[in-house]
Each structure stands twice: as C-alpha cells, then as structure tokens.
C-alpha positions as CSV (number, residue, x, y, z in Angstrom):
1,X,0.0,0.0,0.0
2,X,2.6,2.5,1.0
3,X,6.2,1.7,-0.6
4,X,8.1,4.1,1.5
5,X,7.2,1.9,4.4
6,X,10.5,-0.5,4.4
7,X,10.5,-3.0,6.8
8,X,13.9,-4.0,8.6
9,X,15.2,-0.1,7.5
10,X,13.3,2.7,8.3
11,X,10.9,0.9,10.3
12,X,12.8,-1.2,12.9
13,X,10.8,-0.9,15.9
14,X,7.2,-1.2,16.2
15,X,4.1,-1.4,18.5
16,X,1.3,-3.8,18.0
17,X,-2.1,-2.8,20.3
18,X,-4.3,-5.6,20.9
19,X,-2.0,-8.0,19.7
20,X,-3.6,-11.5,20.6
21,X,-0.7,-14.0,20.4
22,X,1.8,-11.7,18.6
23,X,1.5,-13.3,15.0
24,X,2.3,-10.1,13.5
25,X,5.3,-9.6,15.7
26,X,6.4,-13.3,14.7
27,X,6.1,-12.2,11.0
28,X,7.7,-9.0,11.2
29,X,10.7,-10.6,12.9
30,X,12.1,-12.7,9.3
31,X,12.1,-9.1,8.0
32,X,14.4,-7.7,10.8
33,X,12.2,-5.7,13.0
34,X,11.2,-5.8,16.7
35,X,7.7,-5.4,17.6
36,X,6.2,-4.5,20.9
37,X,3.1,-6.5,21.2
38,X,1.0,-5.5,24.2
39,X,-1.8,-6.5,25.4
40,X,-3.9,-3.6,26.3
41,X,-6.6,-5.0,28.7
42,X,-5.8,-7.2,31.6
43,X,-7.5,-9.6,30.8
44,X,-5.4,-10.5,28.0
45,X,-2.5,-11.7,30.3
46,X,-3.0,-15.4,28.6
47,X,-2.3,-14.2,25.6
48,X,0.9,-12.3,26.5
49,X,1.9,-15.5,28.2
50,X,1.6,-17.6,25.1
51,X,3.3,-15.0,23.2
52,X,6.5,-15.4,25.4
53,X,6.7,-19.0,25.1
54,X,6.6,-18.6,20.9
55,X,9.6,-16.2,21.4
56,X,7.8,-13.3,20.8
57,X,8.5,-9.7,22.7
58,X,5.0,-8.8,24.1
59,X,4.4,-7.7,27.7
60,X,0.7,-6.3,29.0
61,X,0.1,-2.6,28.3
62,X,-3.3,-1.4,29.5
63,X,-4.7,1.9,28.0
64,X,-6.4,3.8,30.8
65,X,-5.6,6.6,32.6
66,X,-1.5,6.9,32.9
67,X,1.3,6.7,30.0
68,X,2.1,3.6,28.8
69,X,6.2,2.8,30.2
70,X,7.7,4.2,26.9
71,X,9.3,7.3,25.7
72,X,8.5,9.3,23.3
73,X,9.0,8.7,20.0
74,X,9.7,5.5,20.2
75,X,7.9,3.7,17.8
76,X,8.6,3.6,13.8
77,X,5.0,2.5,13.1
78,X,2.5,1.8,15.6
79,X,0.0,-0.8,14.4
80,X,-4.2,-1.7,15.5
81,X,-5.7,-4.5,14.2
82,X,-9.3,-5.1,15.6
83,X,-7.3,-4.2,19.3
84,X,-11.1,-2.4,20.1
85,X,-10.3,0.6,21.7
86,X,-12.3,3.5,21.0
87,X,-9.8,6.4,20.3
88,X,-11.9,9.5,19.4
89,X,-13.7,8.8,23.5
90,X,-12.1,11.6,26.0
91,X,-11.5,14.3,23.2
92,X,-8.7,11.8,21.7
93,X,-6.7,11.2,25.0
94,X,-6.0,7.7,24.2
95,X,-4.9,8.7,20.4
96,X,-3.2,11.7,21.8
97,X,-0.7,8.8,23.5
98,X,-0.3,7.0,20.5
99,X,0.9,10.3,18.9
100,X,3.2,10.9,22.0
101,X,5.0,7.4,21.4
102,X,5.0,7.6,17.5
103,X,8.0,8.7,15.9
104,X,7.9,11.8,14.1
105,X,7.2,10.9,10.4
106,X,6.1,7.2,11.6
107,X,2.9,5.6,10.7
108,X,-0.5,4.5,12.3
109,X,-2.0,1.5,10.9
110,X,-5.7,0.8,11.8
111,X,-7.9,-1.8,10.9
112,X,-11.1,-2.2,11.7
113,X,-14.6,-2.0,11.1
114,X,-15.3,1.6,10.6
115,X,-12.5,1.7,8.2
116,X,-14.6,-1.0,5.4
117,X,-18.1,-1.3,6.9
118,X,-20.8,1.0,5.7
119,X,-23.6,0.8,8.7
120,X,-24.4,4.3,10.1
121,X,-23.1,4.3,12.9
122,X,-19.6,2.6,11.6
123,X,-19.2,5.8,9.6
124,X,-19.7,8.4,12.0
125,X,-17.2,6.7,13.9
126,X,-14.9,6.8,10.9
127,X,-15.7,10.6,10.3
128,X,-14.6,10.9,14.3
129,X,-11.3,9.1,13.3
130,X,-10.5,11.4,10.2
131,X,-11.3,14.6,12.4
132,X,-9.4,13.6,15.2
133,X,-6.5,12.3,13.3
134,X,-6.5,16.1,10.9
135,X,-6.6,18.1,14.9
136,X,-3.5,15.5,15.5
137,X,-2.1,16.7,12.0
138,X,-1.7,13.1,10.8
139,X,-1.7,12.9,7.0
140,X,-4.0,10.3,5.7
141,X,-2.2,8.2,3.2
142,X,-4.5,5.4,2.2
143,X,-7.0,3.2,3.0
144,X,-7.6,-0.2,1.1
145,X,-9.8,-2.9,1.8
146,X,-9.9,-3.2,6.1
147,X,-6.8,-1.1,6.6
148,X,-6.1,2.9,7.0
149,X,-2.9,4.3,7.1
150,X,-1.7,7.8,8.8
151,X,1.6,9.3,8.9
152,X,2.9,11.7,12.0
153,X,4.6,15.0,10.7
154,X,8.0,15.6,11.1
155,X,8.1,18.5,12.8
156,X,5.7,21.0,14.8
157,X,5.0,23.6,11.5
158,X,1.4,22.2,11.5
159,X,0.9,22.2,15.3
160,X,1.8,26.0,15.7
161,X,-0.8,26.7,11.8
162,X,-3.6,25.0,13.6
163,X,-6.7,27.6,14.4
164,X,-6.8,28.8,17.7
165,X,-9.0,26.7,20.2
166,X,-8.1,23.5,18.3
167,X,-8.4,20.3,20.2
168,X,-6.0,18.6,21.6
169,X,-3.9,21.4,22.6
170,X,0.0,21.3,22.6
171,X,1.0,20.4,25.6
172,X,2.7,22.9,28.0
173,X,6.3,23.5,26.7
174,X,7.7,22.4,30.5
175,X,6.2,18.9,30.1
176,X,8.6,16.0,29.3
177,X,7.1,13.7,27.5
178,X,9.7,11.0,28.3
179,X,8.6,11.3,31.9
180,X,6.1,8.4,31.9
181,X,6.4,6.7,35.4
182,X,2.9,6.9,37.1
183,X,2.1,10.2,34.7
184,X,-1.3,10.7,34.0
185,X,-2.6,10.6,30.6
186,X,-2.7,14.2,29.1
187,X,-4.8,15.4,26.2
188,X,-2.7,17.3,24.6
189,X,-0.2,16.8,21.9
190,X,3.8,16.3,22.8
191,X,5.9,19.2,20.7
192,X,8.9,17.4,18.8
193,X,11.8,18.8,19.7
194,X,12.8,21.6,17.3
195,X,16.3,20.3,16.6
196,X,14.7,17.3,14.9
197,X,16.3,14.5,17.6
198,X,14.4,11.3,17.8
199,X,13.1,12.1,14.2
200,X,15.7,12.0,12.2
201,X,17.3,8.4,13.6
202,X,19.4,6.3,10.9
203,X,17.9,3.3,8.9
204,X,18.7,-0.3,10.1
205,X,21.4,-1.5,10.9
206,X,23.3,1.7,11.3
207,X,21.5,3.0,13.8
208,X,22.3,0.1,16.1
209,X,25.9,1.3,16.7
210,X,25.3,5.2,16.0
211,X,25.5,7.8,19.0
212,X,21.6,8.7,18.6
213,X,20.8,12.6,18.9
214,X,19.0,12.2,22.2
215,X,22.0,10.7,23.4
216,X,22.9,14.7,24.4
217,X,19.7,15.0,26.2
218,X,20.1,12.3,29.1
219,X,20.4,14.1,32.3
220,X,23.6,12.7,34.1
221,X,26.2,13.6,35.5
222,X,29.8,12.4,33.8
223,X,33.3,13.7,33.4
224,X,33.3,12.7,29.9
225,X,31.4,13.1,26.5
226,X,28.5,11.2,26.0
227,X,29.4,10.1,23.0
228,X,32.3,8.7,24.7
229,X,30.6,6.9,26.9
230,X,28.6,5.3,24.8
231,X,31.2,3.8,22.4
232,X,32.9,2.7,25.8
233,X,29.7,0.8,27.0
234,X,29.7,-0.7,23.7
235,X,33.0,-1.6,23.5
236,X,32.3,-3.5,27.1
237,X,29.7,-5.4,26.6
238,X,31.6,-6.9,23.0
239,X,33.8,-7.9,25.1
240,X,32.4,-9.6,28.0
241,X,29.7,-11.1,25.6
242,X,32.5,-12.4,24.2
243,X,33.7,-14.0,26.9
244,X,30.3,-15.3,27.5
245,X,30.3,-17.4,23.9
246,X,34.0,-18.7,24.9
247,X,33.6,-19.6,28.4
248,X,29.7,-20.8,29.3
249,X,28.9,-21.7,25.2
250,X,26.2,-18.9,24.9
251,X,25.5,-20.4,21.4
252,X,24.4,-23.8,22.3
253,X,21.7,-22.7,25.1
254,X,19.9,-21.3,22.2
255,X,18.2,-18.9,24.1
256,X,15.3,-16.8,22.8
257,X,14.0,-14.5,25.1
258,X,16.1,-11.9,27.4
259,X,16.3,-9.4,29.9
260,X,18.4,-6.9,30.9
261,X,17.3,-5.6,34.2
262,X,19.8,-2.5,33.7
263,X,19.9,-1.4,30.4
264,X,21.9,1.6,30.5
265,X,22.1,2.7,26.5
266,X,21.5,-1.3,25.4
267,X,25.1,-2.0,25.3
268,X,24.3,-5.6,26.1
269,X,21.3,-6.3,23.7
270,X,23.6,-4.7,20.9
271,X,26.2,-6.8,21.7
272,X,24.1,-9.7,21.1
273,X,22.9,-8.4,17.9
274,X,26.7,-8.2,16.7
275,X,27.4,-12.1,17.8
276,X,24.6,-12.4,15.7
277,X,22.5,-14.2,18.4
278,X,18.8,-14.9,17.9
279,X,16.8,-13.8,20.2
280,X,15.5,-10.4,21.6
281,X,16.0,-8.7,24.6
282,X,14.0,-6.3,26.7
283,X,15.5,-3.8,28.1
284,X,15.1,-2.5,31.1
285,X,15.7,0.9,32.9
286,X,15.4,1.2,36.8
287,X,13.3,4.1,38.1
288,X,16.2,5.1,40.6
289,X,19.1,5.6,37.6
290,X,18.7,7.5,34.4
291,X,16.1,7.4,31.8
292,X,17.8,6.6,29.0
293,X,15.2,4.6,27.1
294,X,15.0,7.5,24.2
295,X,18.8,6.6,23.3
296,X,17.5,2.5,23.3
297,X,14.5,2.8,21.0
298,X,16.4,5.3,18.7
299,X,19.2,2.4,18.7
300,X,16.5,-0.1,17.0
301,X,16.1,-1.9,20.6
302,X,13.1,-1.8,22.7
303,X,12.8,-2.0,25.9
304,X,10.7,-0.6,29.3
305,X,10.7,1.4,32.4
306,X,10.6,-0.2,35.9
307,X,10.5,0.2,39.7
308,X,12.2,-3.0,41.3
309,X,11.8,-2.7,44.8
310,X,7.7,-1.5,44.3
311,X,6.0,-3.4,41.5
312,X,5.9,-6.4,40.0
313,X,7.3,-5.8,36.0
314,X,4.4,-7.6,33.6
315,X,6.0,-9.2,31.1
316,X,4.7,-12.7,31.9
C-alpha cells in the first residue's frame, strides 16, 4: 500500500495494540524488525503468556488513565488490528498517546470495522477518526480494503498553523514527554523537539551502533562526553559477551528470550545483535538511575521502564 514503508530499515521498531498471540510480531521478525506487542486490557494476560513462550516480545500494556512505560517517540510504526479501543472517546486522549509514542514521520495502521463497513453508525465513527487524526495533524495516506494508514509530521509547522482553540492542545512547553512513570494521561499533543532528535534516527542497521541525537539529552552527571561513553559501553559489553560465547557456550543454550534488568544505553542487547544471536532482549531501565530509554528505542532496541523494589514488572 505505502512503498516508502521498508521494513527492517526505516521501520525497525514497532508497536502492535491488541496483539492476541503476537503473529504479527512473529512475521515481522524474518524481516528484521522488533515489535512491541502489548496486550492492552488485563484480561489478555494469557495471551501475552503464550506470546512469550513462541519467542515473541510482548508484555501487557493497558490503555487507561496513565502513559504507557515508553518514551516518546519511540515507535517507527504503531499498528491496531481489531485491538477495540475506541480512540476518538475523551476528546482523543487515548490517540493523543499514540501520537506521544510515535515517531515523528512514523505511521499509524488501523484496521477495523469503521474503516470498510458501511452501517451508520460505523461511519460516523470513521468521520470521528478522520477529524481527530486532521486536529493530530496526521496525514491520511491510504486506506484499502480493512486497513487505513496515517503518517505523524515531522516537525511542529502544523501544530503551531492549527486555528486557535483546536483540540487537543499542545501540551505545556515544561512537560517532558519522556517522563512516563505513574504520569497521567494528558490530552494534549507532545511538541517534537525543534532540533529534529528522535526524528531524524538512521535506517537499520546503522543505527544500532550510532551515538543517537538524544544521546545529548540524558540528564547525568559524567566527566566525559556522551558520545564517549557510549562507544565505551559498547566496547564493554563486546567484550564480556564475548567471553560469554567462549567460556559458558552462549551459542548452544539457544536462548530466545532476554532481559536486561539494567539497560543503561543497550550496550548488552547490541552486543548480542553483533554475535549475531537470535533472540530479543527487553531492556530494562530502573526508576532510581537514568532514563535513557530515548537513546534504546532510537538504537533499533526496545525496551521498558521499571521500579524493582515496588511493582511487579508484567511481562509474563
């Protein structure tokens, strides 16, 4: 439908809503790309747990009143099939989150029954979708057969052109939309930052071992550049993964699914990726250290946010 979308280049990382067992995650992996497939009810927990065993990434995600664990911009495509959430309800709050995760120039993929059924009330909720989804400034690509197809600007020209009292807002300019542990959801959309960083991200594989943009944003406190420290983690973890094919025969455990429980920029799930490894590994960042999830996602990894002394993590 939409030729610019190349799998396993520009779109390495994506997010699957309603997911079920995480068949299109499974597909999407032969063409080299990670998929987040979350469950976003808990009653789905089964489902994720199935998922799991198969291999699959996938970890429960429930749309309802607080941000979803992942930073902005995250996402090269973010992807709905029949995941039956309503996302004009609330003045678009739930959309509005999508948009906040969704890389700037990535694509929405919905499919459902508004998009190809023609009963009334089916088509005002497909006019809903097209007004909220102009307000966001989406572009609407295409539709064909079941499925519709938006695309997130690359920057915030349309956001500041919009008439005044246009809903949702921007959100305030003091708001960091990377700040997502026990934030409420907020209807408003998430500025992208006028230097272009977290758009502007390398195709696949490059990006893997690329000092990301964002990479000057993380908020710690070193002696050295951060560039610097990044190729040093790097350089690290190649080596001690190394060490870990020689010594304990990494390659004949055949191991499929993996956690980091502290990521720092996802020296260690690269690392993998470079022994050439296959598996996936999520990647997790404590509460207590630094957020640097924005510098994992624009890497081509995924990975989550997490408190491990007060809450149970649900990837089951």
């Amino acid at each position: 439908m939409i030729p610019e979308i190349t799998f396993g280049r520009h779109i390495r990382v994506v997010l699957d809503v309603g997911c079920g067992v995480a068949s299109f995650g499974a597909y999407l992996l032969s063409r080299n790309v990670l998929t987040m497939s979350v469950a976003p009810k808990d009653v789905h927990e089964n489902q994720i747990q199935f998922a799991l065993e198969r291999g699959v990434p996938a970890m429960a995600s429930v749309f309802a009143t607080r941000r979803l664990l992942y930073p902005s911009q995250a996402f090269d495509f973010i992807h709905c099939s029949r995941c039956r959430i309503n996302w004009t309800r609330d003045d678009g709050i739930l959309l509005a989150e999508v948009d906040r995760m969704l890389r700037g120039g990535g694509y929405f993929v919905w499919a459902a029954q508004p998009v190809y059924k023609h009963e009334e009330a089916l088509e005002e909720q497909w006019e809903e979708m097209l007004n909220l989804t102009t307000r966001l400034c989406w572009n609407f690509l295409k539709k064909d057969g079941y499925i519709a197809v938006w695309q997130k600007p690359s920057n915030n020209s349309c956001y500041l052109n919009r008439e005044e009292g246009t809903t949702p807002p921007l959100c305030d300019p003091r708001d960091d939309p990377d700040n997502v542990w026990y934030v409420n959801l907020k209807p408003c959309i998430s500025r992208l930052p006028e230097n272009g960083y977290g758009t502007n991200v390398p195709e696949w594989p490059a990006r893997l071992e690329t000092p990301p943009d964002r990479l000057q944003t993380i908020k710690l406190d070193a002696f050295t550049s951060r560039p610097e420290l990044f190729r040093a983690e790097s350089k690290y973890w190649n080596e001690i993964v190394q060490q870990y094919v020689d010594t304990l025969r990494w390659k004949e455990m055949r191991m499929r699914n993996v956690m980091d429980m502290r990521a720092g920029f996802g020296g260690f799930a690269a690392a993998l990726i470079s022994q050439n490894f296959d598996n996936w590994v999520m990647n997790v960042v404590p509460v207590s250290g630094t957020n640097t999830l924005p510098v994992i996602y624009d890497r081509g990894l995924i990975g989550v946010m997490h408190d491990w002394y007060l809450t149970k993590l649900r990837i089951y």
